[in-house]
C-alpha positions as CSV (number, residue, x, y, z in Angstrom):
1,X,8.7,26.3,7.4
2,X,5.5,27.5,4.9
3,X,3.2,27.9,8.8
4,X,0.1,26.9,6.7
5,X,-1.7,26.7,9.8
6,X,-0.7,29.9,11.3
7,X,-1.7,31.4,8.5
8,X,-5.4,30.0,8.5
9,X,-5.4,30.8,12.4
10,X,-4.2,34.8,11.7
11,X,-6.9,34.7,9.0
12,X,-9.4,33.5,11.4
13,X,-8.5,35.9,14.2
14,X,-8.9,38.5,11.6
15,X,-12.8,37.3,10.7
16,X,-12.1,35.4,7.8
17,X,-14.1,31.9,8.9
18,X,-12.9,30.0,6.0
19,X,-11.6,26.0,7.2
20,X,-8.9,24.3,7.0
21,X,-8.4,20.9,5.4
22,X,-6.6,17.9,7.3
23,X,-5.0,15.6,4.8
24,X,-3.6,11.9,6.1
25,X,-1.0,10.0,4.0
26,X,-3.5,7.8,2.5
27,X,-5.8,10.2,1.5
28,X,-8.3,10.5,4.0
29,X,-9.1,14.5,4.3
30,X,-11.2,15.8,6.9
31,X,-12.5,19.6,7.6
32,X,-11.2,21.7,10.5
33,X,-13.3,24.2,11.5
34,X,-10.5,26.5,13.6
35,X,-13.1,28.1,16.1
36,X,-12.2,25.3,17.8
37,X,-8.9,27.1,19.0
38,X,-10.9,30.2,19.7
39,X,-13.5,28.9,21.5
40,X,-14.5,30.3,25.7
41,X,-14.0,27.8,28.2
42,X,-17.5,27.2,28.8
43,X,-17.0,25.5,25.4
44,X,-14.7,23.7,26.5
45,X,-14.9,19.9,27.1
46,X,-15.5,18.9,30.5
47,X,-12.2,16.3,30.6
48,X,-10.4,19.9,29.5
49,X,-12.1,21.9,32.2
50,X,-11.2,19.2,35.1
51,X,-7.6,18.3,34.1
52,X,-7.1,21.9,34.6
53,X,-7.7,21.9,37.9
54,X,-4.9,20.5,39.1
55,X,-2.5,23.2,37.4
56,X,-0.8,25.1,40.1
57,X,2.4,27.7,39.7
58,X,4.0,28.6,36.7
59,X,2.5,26.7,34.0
60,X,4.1,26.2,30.4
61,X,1.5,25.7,27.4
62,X,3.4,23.2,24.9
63,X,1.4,24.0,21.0
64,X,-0.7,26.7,22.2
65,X,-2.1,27.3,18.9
66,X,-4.7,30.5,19.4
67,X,-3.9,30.4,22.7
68,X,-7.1,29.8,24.7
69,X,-5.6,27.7,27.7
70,X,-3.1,29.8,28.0
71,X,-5.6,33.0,28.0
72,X,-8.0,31.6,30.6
73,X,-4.8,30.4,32.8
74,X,-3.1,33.5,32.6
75,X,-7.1,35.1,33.5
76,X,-6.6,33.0,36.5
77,X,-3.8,34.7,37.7
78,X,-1.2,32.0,36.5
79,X,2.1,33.2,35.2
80,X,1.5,31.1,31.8
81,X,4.4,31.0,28.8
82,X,3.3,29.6,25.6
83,X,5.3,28.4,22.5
84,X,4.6,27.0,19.3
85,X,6.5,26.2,16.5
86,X,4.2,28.0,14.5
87,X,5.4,31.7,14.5
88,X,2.2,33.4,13.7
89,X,0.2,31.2,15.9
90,X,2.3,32.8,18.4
91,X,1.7,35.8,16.7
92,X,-2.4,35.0,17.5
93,X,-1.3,34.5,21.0
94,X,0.1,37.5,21.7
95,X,-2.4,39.7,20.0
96,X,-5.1,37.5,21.7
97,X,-3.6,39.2,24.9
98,X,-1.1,36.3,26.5
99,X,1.8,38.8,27.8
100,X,4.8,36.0,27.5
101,X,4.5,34.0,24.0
102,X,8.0,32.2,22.2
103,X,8.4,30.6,19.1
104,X,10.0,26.9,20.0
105,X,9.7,23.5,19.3
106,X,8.5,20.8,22.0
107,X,12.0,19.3,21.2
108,X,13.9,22.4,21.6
109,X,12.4,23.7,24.9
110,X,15.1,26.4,25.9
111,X,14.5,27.3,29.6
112,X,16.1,26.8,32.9
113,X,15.7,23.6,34.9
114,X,13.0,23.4,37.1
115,X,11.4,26.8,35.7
116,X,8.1,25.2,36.2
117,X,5.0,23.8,38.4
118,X,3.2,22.7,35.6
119,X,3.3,21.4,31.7
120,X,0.4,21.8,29.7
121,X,0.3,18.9,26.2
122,X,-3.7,19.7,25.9
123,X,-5.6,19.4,22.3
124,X,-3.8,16.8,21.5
125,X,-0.4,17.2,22.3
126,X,0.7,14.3,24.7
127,X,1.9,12.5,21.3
128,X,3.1,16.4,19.2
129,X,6.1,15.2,18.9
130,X,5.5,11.9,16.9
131,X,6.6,8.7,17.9
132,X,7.3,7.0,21.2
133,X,11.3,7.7,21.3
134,X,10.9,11.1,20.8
135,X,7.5,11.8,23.3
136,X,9.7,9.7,26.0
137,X,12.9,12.3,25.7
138,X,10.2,15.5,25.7
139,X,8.9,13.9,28.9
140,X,12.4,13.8,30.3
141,X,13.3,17.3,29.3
142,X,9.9,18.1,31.4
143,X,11.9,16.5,33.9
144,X,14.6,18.6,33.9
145,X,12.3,22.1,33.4
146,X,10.4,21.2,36.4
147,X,10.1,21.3,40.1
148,X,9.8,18.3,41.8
149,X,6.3,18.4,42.4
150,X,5.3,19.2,39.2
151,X,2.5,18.3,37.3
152,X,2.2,17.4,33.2
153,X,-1.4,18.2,32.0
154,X,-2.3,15.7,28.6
155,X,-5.3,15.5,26.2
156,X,-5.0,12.6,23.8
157,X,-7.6,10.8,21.0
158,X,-7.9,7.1,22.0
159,X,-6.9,5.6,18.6
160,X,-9.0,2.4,19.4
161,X,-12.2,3.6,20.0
162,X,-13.7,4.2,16.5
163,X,-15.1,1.8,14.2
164,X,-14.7,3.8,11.0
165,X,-13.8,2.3,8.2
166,X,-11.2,4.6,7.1
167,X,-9.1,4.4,10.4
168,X,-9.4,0.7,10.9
169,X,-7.9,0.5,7.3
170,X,-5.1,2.9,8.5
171,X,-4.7,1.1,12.0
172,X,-4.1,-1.9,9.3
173,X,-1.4,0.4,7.3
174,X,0.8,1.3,10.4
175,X,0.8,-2.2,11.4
176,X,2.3,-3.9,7.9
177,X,4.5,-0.5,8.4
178,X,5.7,-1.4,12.2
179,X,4.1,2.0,13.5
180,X,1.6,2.3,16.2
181,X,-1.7,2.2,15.3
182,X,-2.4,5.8,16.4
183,X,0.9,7.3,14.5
184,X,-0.9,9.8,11.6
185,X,1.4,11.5,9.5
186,X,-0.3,14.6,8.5
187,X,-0.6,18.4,6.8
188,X,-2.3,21.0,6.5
189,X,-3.9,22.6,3.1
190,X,-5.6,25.9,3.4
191,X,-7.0,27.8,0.4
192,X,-4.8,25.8,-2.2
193,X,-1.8,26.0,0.4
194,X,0.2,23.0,2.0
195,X,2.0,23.0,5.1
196,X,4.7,20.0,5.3
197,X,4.3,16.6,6.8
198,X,4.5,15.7,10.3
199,X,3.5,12.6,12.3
200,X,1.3,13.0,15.5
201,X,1.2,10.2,17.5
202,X,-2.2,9.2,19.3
203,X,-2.3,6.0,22.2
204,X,-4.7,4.9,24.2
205,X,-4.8,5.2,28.3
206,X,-2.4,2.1,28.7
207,X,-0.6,2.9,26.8
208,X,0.2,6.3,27.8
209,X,1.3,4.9,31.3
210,X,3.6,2.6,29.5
211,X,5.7,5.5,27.5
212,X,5.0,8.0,30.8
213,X,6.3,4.9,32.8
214,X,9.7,4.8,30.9
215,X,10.3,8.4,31.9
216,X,10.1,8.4,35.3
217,X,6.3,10.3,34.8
218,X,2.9,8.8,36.4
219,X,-0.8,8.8,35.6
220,X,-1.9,10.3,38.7
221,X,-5.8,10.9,37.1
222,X,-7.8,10.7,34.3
223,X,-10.7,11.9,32.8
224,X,-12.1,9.9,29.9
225,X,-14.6,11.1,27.1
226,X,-16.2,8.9,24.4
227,X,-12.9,8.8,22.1
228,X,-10.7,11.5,24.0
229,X,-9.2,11.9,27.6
230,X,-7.2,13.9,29.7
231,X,-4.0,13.0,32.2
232,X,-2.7,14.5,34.8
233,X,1.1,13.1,35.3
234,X,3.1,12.9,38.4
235,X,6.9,12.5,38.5
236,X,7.7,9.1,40.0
């Protein structure tokens, strides 16, 4: 694993501002300015700040990245673990000051069942790992790692609403390809560095209760934005 992106978040953390680039399989490219990942919660957006309300016991942050949900959680008096695949983003983690921080996949999630009240898939991360087979097992491991009251806290892009031209060509791609229209297969290139490929799969709200249907997981609320939203899921 080259951690591309760990290293642009460690160089970050260290006062280098420089971006990274996103690059999409059919060459769109976009800038990623990685304060993002650093930035306070009153930054935050407000579909972010009200999801979180509803997190309650022990809480595990799925992709922290830099770490900031789990920071302001763990601020809150929440016993917060956070894991990312990306060894030096969890090396960011810890050093931001989050005391329990593990290198581990979404897929791999090594912990005891029901070690937990809440899940946390925000910035993003309802769809990190890929494709709908694979998001619908990680929602039944959360099953399994969870009490039965818990709670799975989501952020996801809503692939249909955007009318640029570049996405409504690639919404065209996936479809002659059989994907979903909101499956972007993606890496990272910072300062003439590339991280490998990965697909990230983005849905819309209906979606979303479809898959989280299949896996025994509810919508219980949601909290749209112009093009993004938040979820909080409910085991059915």
């Amino acid at each position: 694993m080259r951690d591309i992106f760990g290293k642009a978040l460690m160089a970050f953390y260290e006062g280098d501002p420089t971006p990274c680039d996103i690059q999409r399989d059919d060459g769109y490219t976009r800038q990623q300015d990685l304060a993002v990942y650093f930035r306070a919660y009153e930054d935050w957006p407000d579909y972010e700040k009200k999801a979180l309300e509803y997190v309650r016991g022990r809480v595990l942050d799925i992709g922290c990245g830099a770490g900031r949900h789990s920071l302001y959680l763990q601020e809150k008096n929440f016993e917060v673990v956070a894991v990312d695949a990306s060894p030096l983003a969890v090396q960011v983690t810890r050093l931001r000051g989050v005391k329990d921080c593990r290198v581990m996949s979404a897929l791999q999630l090594d912990f005891a069942p029901k070690s937990f009240d809440t899940v946390l898939l925000i910035e993003n991360n309802f769809g990190i790992t890929g494709n709908f087979e694979d998001t619908k097992k990680l929602l039944n491991s959360l099953s399994e790692l969870t009490t039965r009251s818990a709670r799975v806290i989501t952020s996801c892009r809503n692939p249909t609403q955007t009318n640029k031209p570049e996405h409504l060509a690639y919404h065209d791609l996936n479809r002659r390809r059989g994907r979903p229209i909101g499956q972007i297969t993606i890496r990272t290139e910072y300062k003439g560095e590339l991280d490998d490929w990965f697909d990230l799969l983005m849905v819309e709200p209906e979606v979303m209760a479809e898959i989280c249907a299949e896996a025994h997981w509810g919508v219980e609320t949601l909290f749209e934005s112009e093009d993004t939203y938040s979820s909080v899921l409910t085991k059915q």
